[in-house]
C-alpha positions as CSV (number, residue, x, y, z in Angstrom):
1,X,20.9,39.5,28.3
2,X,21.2,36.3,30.2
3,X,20.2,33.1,29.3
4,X,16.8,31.6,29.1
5,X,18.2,28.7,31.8
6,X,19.5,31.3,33.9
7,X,15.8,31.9,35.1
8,X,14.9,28.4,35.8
9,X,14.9,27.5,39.4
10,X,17.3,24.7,39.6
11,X,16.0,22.1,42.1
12,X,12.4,22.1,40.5
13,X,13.1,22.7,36.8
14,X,15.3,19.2,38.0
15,X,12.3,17.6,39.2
16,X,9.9,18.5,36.6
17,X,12.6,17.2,33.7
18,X,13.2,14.0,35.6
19,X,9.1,13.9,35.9
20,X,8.8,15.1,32.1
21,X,11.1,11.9,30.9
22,X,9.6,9.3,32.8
23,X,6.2,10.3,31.7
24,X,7.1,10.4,28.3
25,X,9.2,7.3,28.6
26,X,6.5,5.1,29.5
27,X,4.3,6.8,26.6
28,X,6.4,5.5,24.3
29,X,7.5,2.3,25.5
30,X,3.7,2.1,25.3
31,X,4.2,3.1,21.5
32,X,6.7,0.5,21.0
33,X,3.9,-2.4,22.6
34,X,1.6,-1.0,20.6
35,X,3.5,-1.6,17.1
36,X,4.4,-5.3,18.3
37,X,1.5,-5.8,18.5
38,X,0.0,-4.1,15.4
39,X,2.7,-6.4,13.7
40,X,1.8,-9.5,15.4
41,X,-1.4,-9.0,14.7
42,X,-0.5,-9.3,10.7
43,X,1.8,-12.2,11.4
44,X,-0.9,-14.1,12.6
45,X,-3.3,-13.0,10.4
46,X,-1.0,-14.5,7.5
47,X,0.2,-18.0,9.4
48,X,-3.8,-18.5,9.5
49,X,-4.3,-17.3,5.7
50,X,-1.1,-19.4,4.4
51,X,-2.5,-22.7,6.5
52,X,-5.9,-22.8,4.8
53,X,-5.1,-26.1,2.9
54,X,-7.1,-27.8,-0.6
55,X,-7.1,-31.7,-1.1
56,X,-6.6,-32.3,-4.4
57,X,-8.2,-36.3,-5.0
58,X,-6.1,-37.5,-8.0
59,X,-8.2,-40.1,-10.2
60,X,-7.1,-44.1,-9.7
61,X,-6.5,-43.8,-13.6
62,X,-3.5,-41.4,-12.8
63,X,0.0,-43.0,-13.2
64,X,3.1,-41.9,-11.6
65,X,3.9,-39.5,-14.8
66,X,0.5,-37.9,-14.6
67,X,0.8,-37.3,-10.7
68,X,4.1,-35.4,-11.1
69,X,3.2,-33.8,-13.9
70,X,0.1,-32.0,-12.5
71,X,2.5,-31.4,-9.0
72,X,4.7,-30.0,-11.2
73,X,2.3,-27.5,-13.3
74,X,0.9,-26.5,-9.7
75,X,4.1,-25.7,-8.1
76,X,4.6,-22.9,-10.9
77,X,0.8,-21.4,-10.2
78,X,0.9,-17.7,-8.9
79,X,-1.3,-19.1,-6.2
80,X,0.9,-21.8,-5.1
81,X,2.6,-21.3,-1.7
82,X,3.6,-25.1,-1.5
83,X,2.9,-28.5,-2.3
84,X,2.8,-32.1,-0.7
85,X,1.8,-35.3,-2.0
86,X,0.2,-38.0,0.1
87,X,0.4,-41.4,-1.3
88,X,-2.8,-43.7,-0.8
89,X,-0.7,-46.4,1.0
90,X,0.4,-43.0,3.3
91,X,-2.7,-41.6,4.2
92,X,-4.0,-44.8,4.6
93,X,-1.0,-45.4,7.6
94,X,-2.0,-42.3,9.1
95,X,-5.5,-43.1,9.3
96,X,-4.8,-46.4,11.0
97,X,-2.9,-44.8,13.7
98,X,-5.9,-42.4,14.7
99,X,-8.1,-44.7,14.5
100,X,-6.1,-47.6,16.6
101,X,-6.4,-50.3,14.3
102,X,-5.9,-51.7,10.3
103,X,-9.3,-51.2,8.7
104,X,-7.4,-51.9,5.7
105,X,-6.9,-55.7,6.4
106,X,-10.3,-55.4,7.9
107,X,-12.8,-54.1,4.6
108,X,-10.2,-55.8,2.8
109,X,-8.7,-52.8,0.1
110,X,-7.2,-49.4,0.3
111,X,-10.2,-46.9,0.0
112,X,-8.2,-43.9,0.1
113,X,-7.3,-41.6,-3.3
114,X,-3.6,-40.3,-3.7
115,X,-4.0,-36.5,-2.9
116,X,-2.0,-33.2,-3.5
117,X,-2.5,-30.9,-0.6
118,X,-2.3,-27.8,-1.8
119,X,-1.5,-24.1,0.4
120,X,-2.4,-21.0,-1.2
121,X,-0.8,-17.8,-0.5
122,X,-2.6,-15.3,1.9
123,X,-3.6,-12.8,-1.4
124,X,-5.1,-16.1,-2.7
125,X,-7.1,-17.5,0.3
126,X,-10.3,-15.4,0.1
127,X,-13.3,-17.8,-0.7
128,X,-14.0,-16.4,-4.0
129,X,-10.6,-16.5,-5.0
130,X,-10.1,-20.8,-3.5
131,X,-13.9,-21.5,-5.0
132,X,-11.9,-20.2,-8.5
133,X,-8.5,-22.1,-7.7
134,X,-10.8,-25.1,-7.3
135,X,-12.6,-24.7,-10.2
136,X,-9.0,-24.2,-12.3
137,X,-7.6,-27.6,-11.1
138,X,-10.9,-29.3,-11.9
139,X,-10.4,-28.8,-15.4
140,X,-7.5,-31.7,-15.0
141,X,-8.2,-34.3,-16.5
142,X,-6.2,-36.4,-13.1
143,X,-7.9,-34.7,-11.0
144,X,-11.1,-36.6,-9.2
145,X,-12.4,-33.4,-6.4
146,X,-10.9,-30.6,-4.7
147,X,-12.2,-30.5,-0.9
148,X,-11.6,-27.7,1.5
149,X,-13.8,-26.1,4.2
150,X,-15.5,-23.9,2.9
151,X,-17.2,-23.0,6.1
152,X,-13.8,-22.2,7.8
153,X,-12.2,-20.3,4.9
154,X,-15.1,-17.6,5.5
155,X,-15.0,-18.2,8.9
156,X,-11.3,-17.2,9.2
157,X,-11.6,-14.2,6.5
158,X,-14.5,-12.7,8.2
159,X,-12.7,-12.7,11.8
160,X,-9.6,-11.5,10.6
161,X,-11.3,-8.3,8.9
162,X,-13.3,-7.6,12.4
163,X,-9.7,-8.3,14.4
164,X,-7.8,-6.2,11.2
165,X,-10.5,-3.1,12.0
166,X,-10.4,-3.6,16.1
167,X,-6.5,-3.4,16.0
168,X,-6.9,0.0,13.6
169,X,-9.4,1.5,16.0
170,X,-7.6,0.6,19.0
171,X,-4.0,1.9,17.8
172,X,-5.4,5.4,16.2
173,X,-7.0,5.6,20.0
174,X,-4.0,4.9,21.7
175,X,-1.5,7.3,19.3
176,X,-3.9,10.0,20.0
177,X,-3.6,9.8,23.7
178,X,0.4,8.8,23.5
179,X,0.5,12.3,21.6
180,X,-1.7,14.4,24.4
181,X,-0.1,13.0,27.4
182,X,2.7,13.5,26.2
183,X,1.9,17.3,25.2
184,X,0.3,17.8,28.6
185,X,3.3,16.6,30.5
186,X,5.2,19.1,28.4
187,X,2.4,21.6,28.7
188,X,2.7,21.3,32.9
189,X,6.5,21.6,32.2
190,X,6.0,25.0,30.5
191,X,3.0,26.1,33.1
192,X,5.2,26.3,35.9
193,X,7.7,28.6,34.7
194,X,5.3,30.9,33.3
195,X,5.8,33.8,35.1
196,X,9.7,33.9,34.0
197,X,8.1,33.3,30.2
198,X,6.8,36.8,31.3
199,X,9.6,38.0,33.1
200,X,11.4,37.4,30.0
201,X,9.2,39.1,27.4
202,X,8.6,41.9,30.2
203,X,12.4,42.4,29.6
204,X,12.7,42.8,26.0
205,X,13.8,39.0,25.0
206,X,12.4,38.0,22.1
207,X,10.3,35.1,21.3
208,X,12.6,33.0,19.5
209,X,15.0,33.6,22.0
210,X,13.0,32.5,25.1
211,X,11.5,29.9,22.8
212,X,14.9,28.3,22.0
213,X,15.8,26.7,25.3
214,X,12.2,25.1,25.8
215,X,12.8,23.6,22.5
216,X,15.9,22.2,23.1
217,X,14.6,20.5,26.4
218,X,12.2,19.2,24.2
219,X,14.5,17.8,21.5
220,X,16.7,16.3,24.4
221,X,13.5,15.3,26.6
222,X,12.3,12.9,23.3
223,X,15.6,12.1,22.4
224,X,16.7,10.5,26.2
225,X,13.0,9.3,26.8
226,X,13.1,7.4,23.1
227,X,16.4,5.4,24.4
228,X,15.1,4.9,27.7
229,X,11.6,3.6,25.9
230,X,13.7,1.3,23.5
231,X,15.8,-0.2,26.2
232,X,12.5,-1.0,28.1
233,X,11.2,-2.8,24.6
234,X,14.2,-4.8,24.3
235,X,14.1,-5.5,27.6
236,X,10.5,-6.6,26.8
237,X,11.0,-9.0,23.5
238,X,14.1,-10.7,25.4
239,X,11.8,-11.5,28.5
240,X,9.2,-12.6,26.2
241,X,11.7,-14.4,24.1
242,X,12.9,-16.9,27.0
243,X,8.8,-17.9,28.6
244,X,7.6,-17.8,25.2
245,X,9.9,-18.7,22.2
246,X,7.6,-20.1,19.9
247,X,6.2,-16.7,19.2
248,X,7.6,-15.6,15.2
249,X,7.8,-11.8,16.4
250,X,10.3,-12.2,18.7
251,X,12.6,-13.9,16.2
252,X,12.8,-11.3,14.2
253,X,14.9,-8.7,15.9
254,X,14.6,-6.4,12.3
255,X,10.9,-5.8,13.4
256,X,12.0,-4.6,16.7
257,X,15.0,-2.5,15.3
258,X,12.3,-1.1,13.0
259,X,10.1,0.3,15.7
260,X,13.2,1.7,17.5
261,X,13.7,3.8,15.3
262,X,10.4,4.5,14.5
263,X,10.0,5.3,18.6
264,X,13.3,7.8,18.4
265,X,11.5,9.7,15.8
266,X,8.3,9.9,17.2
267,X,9.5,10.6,21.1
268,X,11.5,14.0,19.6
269,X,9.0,14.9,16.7
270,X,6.0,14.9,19.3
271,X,8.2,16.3,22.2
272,X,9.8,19.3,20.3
273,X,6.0,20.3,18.5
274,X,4.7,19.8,22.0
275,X,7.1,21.9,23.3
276,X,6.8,24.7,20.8
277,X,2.6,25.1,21.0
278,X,3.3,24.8,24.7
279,X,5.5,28.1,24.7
280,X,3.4,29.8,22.0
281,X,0.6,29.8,24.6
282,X,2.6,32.0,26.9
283,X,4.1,34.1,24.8
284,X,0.7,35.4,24.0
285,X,-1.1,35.4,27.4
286,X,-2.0,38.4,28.9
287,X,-0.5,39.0,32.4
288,X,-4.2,38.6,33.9
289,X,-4.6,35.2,32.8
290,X,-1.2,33.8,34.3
291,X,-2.8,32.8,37.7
């Protein structure tokens, strides 16, 4: 019995194959934007969370000891991400050069506390969980007030759950129709050689056997698509990399090795199962229903 490629007209099964990959390519190279984006979605989410600051006011009747003491004790809090202290005579030098002149030597003292700011780690920068961190350090006896804004702590929580569920929604959406463009392109593949799916059975070849060949076209289909999808990526995050290297993303290359992989796998899991329900459809057509 001859060979399920044997029946394929060789100038068009050519053309639909090339068609076949490039559709599929630019499905997944779509994938690939989608999970950069899913990702830089989260780093940003976390820069904001871990920037939320607290100004710790230490009391005038704190010495030096006391100071690094309580620095000390809040370095080593679960909630701690890190720590900077801001000297009086400091913050009162940064607050002369905003405001263009020495109201210092002008009011004629140094109104200004020493303070501790204070950033929390993103598990630790919802507002109930600052209001209690805020309550905690008020229990020191060196410490005068713990100021933050309260306003943009619920502010920036809030937003980030609406962007957190808009991101969801949107990438479920788009892997549903990465999967059936990608199965119809397959699907349109398989349509037009049909009638030698019937020929075939007409003959006596079995399923599995005129199945086989579709499948591998498949597997190889996802498999060259998937590299020709990463190399576009790549191609992407290096462009990016050069008009816009401040992004994070795009210095972390494991990220983009991650979804590479994650791209090969998808492009010949969705390419071989969309090949296989593809062929199942017209192994059990009738003959009346072909045209």
């Amino acid at each position: 019995m001859k060979s399920g490629k044997e029946f394929y007209p060789s100038g068009g099964y050519r053309a639909a194959w090339g068609a076949s990959i490039l559709s599929i390519t630019v499905v997944l190279f779509m994938l690939g934007l989608l999970g950069l984006l899913v990702y830089q979605a989260g780093s940003l989410s976390d820069y904001v969370r871990e920037n939320i600051g607290l100004q710790i006011e230490l009391s005038d009747l704190a010495d030096t000891s006391q100071i690094l003491a309580l620095k000390k004790d809040i370095d080593t809090m679960p909630f701690t991400l890190r720590t900077k202290f801001i000297s009086r005579e400091e913050a009162a030098d940064e607050l002369a050069r905003d405001l263009g002149e020495d109201f210092v030597g002008f009011i004629g003292y140094n109104p200004l506390p020493n303070v501790i700011e204070l950033y929390v780690k993103k598990n630790f920068s919802t507002p109930v969980a600052i209001a209690d961190i805020r309550e905690q350090l008020l229990n020191d006896p060196a410490v005068q007030g713990v100021n933050y804004q309260e306003s943009l702590v619920e502010l920036v929580n809030r937003n980030i759950k609406r962007i957190g569920r808009v991101v969801l929604i949107f990438s479920v959406m788009l892997l549903f129709i990465s999967v059936l463009l990608i199965y119809n392109t397959i699907r349109l593949a398989v349509f037009a050689r049909r009638l030698i799916i019937k020929s075939m059975l007409l003959v006596g070849a079995t399923q599995a056997f005129i199945r086989k060949p579709f499948l591998m076209t498949g597997l190889l289909q996802g498999f060259i698509s998937s590299l020709l999808a990463i190399a576009m990526l790549w191609m992407f995050v290096f462009y990016v990399k050069i008009k816009i290297p401040e992004l994070p993303l795009f210095n972390n290359h494991s990220v983009v090795w991650l979804l590479s992989g994650g791209i090969i796998i998808a492009g010949i899991v969705i390419a071989w199962c969309s090949s296989y329900f593809a062929v199942k459809k017209y192994l059990n057509i009738n003959s009346e229903d072909l045209y």
